[in-house]
C-alpha positions in Angstrom: 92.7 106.7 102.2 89.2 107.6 104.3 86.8 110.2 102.1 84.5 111.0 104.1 83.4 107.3 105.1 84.5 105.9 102.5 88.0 103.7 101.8 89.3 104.4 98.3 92.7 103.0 97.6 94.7 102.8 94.2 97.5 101.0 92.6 101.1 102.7 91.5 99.3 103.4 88.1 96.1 105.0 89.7 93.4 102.2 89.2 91.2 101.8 92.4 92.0 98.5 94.1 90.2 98.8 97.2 86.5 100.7 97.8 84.7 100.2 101.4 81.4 101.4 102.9 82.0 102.4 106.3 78.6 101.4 107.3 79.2 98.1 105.3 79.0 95.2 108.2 81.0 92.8 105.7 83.3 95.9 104.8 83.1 93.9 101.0 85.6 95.8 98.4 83.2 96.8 95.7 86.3 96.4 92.7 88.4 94.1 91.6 91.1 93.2 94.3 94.3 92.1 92.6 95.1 89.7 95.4 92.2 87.4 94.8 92.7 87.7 90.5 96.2 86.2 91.6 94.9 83.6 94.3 92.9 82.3 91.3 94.9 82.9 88.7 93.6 85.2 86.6 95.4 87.5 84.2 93.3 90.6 84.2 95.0 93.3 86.5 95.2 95.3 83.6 91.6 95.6 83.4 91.2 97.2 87.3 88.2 100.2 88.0 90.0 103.2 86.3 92.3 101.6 83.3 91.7 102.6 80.1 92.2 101.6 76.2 92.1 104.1 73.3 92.8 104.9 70.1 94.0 108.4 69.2 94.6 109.1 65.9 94.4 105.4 64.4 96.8 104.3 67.0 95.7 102.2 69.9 97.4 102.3 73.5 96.5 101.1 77.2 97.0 103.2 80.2 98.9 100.9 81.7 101.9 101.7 79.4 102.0 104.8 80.9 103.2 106.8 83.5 100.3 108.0 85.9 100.2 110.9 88.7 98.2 110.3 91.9 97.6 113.1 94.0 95.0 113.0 97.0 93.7 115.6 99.3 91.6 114.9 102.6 88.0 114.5 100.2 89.6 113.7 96.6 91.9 111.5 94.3 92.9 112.6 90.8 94.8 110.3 88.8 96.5 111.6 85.5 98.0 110.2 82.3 99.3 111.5 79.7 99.0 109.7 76.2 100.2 111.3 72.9 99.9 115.3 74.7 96.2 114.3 75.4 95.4 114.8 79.6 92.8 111.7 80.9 91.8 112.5 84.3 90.2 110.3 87.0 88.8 112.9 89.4 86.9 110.6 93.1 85.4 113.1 95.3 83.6 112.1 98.4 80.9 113.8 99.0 78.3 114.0 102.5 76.7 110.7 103.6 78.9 108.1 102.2 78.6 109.2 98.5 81.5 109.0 95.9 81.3 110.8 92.8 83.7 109.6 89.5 84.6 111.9 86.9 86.7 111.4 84.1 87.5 113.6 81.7 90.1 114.0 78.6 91.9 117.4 77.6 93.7 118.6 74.9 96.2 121.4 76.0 98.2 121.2 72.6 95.4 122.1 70.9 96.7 120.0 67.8 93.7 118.2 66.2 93.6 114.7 67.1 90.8 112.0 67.1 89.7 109.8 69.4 87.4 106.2 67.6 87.7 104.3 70.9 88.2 104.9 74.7 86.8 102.0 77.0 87.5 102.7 80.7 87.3 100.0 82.8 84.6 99.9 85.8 85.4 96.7 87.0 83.3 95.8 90.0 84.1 92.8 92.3 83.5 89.6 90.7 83.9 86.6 93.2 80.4 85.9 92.3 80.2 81.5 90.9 84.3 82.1 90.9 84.3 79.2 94.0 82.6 77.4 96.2 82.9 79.6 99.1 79.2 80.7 99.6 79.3 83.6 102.4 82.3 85.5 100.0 79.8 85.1 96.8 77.4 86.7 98.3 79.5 89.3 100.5 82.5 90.5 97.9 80.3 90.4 94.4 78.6 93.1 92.6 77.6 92.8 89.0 76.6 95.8 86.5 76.4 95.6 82.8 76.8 98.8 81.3 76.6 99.8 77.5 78.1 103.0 75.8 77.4 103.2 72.1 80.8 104.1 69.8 81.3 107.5 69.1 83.9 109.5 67.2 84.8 112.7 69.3 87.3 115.1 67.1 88.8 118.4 68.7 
């Protein structure tokens, strides 16, 4: 789908598998493209930009196991899962000027207390980079960032 410039595309479980600068001359795909993790074999599409892990309430389970809902607009995506009455949300807006803004959030509409000692989301960026020896694609289709979240126990 085109946001405002921008081409944002997700998989049947809502993690982003394509995402393109329309001014980009090499139009590289800034996450994770399962096509090339199977071209080289990798085992990780269950690690794509959006996924998540966490533990709620001592137990620990993976989006993936889940069923998600994707719906889009002209200028937004919101992907939803549902995980033991909890509501995570994945909320891409486009904004002016080629600028796309991620949110994610978790709800609690049972209002039952639960807690949550773990939730890793996954922002995987493309990663061709020293994966082969073609030198144009390292240096056209990689981005690397290296973010750190300290743990945290959230209770509602």
């Amino acid at each position: 789908m085109e946001l405002n410039g921008i081409t944002i595309n997700c998989n049947n479980r809502g993690a982003l598998t394509q995402l393109k600068w329309g001014n980009d001359a090499t139009q590289m795909n800034w996450v994770i493209d399962p096509a090339y993790l199977a071209e080289v074999g990798y085992q990780d599409d269950d690690k794509l930009f959006g996924e998540f892990t966490v533990a709620i309430d001592g137990q620990s389970y993976q989006s993936i196991d889940f069923p998600t809902q994707i719906d889009q607009t002209a200028d937004q995506l919101t992907v939803t899962t549902t995980i033991q009455d909890l509501v995570f949300k994945s909320h891409y807006t486009a904004a002016p000027n080629q600028v796309l803004n991620w949110q994610f959030s978790v709800s609690n509409p049972s209002q039952r207390p639960v807690t949550l000692t773990n939730l890793g989301v996954w922002t995987s960026l493309a990663y061709v980079m020293y994966r082969d020896k073609n030198v144009r694609r390292n240096a056209q289709e990689s981005a690397a960032v290296f973010p750190s979240i300290s743990k945290k126990t959230i209770q509602s």
